[in-house]
C-alpha positions as CSV (number, residue, x, y, z in Angstrom):
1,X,0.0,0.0,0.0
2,X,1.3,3.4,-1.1
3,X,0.7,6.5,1.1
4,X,0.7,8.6,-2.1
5,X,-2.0,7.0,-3.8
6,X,-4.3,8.1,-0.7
7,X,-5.7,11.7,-0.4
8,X,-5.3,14.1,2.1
9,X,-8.4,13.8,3.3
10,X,-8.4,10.1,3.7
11,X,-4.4,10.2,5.6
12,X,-5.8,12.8,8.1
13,X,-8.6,10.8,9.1
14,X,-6.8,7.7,9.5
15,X,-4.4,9.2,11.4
16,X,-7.0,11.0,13.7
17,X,-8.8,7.5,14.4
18,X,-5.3,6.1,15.1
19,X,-4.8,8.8,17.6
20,X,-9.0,7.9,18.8
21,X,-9.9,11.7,18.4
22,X,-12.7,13.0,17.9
23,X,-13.0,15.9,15.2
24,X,-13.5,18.1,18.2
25,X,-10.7,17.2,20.3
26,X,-8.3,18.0,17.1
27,X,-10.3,21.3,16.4
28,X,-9.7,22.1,20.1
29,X,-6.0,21.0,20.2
30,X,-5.0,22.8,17.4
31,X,-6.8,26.2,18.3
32,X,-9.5,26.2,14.9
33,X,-13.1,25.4,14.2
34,X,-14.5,21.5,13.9
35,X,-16.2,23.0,11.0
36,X,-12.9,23.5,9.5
37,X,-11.3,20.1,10.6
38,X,-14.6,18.7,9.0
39,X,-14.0,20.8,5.5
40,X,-10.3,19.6,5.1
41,X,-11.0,15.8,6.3
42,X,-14.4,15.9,3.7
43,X,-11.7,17.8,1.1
44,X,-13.9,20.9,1.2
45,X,-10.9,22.8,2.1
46,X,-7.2,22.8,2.1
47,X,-5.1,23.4,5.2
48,X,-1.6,25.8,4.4
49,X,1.6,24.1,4.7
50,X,1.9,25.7,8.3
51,X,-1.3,24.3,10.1
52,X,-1.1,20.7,7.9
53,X,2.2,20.3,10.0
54,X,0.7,21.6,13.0
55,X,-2.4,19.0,12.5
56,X,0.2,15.9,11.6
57,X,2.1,17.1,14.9
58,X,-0.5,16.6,16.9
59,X,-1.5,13.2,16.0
60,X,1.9,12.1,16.4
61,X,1.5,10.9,12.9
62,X,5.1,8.9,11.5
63,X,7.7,11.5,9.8
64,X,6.5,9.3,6.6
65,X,3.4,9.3,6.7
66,X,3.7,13.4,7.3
67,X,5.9,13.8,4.6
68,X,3.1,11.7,2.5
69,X,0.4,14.5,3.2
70,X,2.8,17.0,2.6
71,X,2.9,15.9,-0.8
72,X,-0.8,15.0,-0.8
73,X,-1.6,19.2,-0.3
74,X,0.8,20.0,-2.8
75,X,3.6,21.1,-0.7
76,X,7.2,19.9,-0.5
77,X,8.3,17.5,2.1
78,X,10.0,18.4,5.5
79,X,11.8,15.2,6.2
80,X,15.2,13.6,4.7
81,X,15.6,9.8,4.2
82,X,19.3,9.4,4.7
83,X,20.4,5.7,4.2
84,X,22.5,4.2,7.7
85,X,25.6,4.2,6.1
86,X,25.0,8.0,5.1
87,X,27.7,10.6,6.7
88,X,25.1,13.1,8.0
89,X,23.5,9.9,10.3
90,X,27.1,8.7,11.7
91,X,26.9,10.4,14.9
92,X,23.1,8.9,15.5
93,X,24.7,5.2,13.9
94,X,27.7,5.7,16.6
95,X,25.5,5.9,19.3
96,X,23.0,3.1,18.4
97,X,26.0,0.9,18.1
98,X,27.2,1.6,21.4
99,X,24.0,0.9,23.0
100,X,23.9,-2.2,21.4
101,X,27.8,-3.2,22.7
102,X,27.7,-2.1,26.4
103,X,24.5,-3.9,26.9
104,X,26.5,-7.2,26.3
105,X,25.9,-10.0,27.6
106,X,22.5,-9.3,27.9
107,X,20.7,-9.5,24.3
108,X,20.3,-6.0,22.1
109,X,19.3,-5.3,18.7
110,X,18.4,-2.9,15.8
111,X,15.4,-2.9,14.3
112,X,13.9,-1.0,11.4
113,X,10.3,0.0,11.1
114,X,10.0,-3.5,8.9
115,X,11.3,-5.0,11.7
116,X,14.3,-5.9,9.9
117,X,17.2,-6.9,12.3
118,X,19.8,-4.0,10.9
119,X,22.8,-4.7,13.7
120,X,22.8,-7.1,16.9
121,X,25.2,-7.3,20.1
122,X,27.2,-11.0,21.2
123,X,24.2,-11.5,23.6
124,X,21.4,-11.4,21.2
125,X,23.6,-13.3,18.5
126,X,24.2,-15.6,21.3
127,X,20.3,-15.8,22.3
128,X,19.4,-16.8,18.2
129,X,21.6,-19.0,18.1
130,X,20.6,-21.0,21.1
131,X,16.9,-20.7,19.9
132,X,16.8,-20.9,16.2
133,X,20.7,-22.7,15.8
134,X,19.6,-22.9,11.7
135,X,19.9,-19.2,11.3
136,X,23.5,-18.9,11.5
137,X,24.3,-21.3,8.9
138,X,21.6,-19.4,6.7
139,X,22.5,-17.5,3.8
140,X,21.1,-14.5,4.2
141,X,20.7,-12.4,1.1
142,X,18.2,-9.4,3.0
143,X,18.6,-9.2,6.7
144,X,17.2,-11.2,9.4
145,X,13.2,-10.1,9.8
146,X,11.9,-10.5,13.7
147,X,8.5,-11.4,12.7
148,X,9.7,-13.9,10.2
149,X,11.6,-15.5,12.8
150,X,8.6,-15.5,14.8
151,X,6.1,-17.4,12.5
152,X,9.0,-19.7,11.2
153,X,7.6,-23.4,11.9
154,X,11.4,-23.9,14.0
155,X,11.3,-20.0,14.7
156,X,11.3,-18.6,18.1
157,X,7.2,-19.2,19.2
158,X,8.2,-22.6,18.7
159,X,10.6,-22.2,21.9
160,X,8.0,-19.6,23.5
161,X,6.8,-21.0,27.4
162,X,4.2,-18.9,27.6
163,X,2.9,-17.8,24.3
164,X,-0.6,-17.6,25.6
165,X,0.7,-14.3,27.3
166,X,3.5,-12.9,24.9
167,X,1.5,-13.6,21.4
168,X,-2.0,-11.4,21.8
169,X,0.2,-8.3,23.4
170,X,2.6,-8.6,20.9
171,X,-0.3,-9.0,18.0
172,X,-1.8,-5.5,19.6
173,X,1.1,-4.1,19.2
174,X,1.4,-5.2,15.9
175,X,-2.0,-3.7,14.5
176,X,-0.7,-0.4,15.8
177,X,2.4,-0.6,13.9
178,X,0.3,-1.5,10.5
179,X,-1.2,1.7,10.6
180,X,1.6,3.5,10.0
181,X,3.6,0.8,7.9
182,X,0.8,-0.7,5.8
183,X,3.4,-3.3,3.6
184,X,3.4,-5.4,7.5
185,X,0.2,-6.6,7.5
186,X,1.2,-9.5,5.1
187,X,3.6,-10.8,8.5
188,X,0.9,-9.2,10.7
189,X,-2.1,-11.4,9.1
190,X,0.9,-14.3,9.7
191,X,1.0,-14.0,12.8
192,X,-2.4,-14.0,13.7
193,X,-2.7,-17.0,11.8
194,X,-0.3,-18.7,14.1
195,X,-1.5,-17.3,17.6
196,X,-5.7,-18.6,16.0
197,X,-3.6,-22.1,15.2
198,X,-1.8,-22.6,18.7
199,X,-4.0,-20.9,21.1
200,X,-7.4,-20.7,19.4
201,X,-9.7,-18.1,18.4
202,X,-11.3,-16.9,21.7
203,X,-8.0,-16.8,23.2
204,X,-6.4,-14.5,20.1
205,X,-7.3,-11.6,22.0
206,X,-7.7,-11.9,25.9
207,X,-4.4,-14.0,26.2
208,X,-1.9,-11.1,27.4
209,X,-4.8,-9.5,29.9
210,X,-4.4,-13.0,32.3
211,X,-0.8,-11.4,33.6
212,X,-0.6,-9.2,36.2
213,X,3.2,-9.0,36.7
214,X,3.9,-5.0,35.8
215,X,6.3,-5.8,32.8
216,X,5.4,-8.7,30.5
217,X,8.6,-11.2,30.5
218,X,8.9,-14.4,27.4
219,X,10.3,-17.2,28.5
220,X,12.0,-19.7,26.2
221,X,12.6,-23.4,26.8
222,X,16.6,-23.8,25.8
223,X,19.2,-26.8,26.2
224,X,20.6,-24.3,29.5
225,X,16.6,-24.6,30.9
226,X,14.1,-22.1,30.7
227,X,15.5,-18.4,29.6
228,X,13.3,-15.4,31.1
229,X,13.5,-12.0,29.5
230,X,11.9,-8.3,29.1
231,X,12.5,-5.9,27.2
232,X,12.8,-2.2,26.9
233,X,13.1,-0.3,23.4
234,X,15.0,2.9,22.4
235,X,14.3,5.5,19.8
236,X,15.5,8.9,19.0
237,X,13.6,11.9,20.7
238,X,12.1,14.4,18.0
239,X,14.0,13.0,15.4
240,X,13.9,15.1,11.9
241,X,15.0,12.2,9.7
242,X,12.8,9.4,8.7
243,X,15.2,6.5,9.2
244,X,15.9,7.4,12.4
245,X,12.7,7.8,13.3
246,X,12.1,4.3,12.1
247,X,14.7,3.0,13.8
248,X,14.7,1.2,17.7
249,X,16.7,-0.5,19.8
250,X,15.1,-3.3,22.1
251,X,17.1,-4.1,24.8
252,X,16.6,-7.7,26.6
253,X,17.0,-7.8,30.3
254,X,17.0,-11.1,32.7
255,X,13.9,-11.7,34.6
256,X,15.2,-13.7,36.5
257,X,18.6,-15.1,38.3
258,X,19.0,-18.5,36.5
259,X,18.9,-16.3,33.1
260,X,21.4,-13.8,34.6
261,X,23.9,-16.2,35.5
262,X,23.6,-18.5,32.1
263,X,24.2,-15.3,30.0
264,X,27.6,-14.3,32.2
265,X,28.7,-17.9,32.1
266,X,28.3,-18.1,27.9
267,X,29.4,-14.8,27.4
268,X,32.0,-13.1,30.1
């Protein structure tokens, strides 16, 4: 699905029930009439460059999808796409690689917004390896793809404890992401597929709201026993480039003492 195929009218809507706004809530945010939200959203009226990056501001919309609109008004974009390897990004590249390296030995990567795995520390080589052992002797032409790896038949769900908890919250999080990157919900429709196939229909849903621990922790059954992690993600604040914007790093963190001192004893 192509952004620039769309109208305006039909980006700032879908953007504003992303956000679950109401016509009047945007109007009120942004300081102008419903009646004029209502014009531009019905394509009654255009918005000026000025208030069009104002309105995508406020609902938080992707630097993409913004630049998208942009063009959809007429206008020019606001927001480079430098590759990784580009000069101007090597400072921000520097940076994401040294999260990645002092995190060792517990498990770090880089993702894009395709959740393609762009750069990963000892720890979360270590961690694939140990899970899906096939990947490393895989000739990989494109890079590794996290939710490939997940709906792989020998891919990490396979090893998952307790994917009755991990696979709805991360199939939420999912739908979110689709909104904004439309070419996932090929792997997203995948997924789901999966979760219907191992857990059932009625459970597709209500399967992450049975925890009540305040972080939600996977836990994998390895050769070394069972492996307990959490994670925590990284992104750039107010970034004004749209690969960097796109880009995360999720850092994995031991939930528990047994998975603590495996990763020290492989690793250190």
């Amino acid at each position: 699905m192509n952004l620039l195929t769309h109208s305006l009218p039909s980006t700032l809507k879908q953007a504003r029930t992303a956000c679950r706004l109401s016509q009047l809530e945007l109007a009120m945010r942004m300081g102008i009439s419903q009646r004029h939200v209502s014009f531009v959203e019905s394509g009654r009226a255009k918005p000026s460059r000025e208030l069009l990056l104002v309105w995508l501001r406020e609902l938080e919309a992707p630097l993409a999808v913004r630049n998208a609109a942009l063009l959809q008004a007429g206008y020019a974009p606001a927001y480079g796409s430098a590759q990784l390897d580009d000069p101007a990004l090597a400072q921000a590249k520097y940076a994401l690689t040294q999260l990645l390296r002092t995190h060792d030995p517990m498990p770090a990567l880089m993702l894009d917004a395709q959740w393609n795995v762009l750069d990963w520390n000892r720890g979360a080589q270590w961690l694939a390896a140990t899970l899906t052992p096939w990947v490393v002797n895989a000739v990989q032409e494109t890079p590794l793809n996290m939710l490939d790896l997940l709906v792989h038949p020998e891919g990490f769900t396979s090893k998952m404890v307790n994917l009755h908890e991990v696979g709805p919250s991360l199939l939420a999080h999912l739908r979110e992401d689709v909104g904004a990157q439309p070419t996932l919900i090929p792997k997203l429709e995948a997924f789901a597929a999966l979760l219907e196939e191992r857990l059932g229909q009625k459970n597709l849903y209500t399967g992450g709201l049975r925890s009540t621990a305040p972080v939600l922790t996977t836990r994998f059954a390895t050769s070394y026993g069972e492996l307990a992690f959490f994670s925590m993600f990284t992104t750039f604040g107010t970034p004004q480039d749209i690969t960097l914007a796109s880009l995360r790093v999720e850092h994995m963190f031991a939930a528990d003492e047994t998975t603590h001192a495996v990763l020290k004893a492989q690793l250190l």
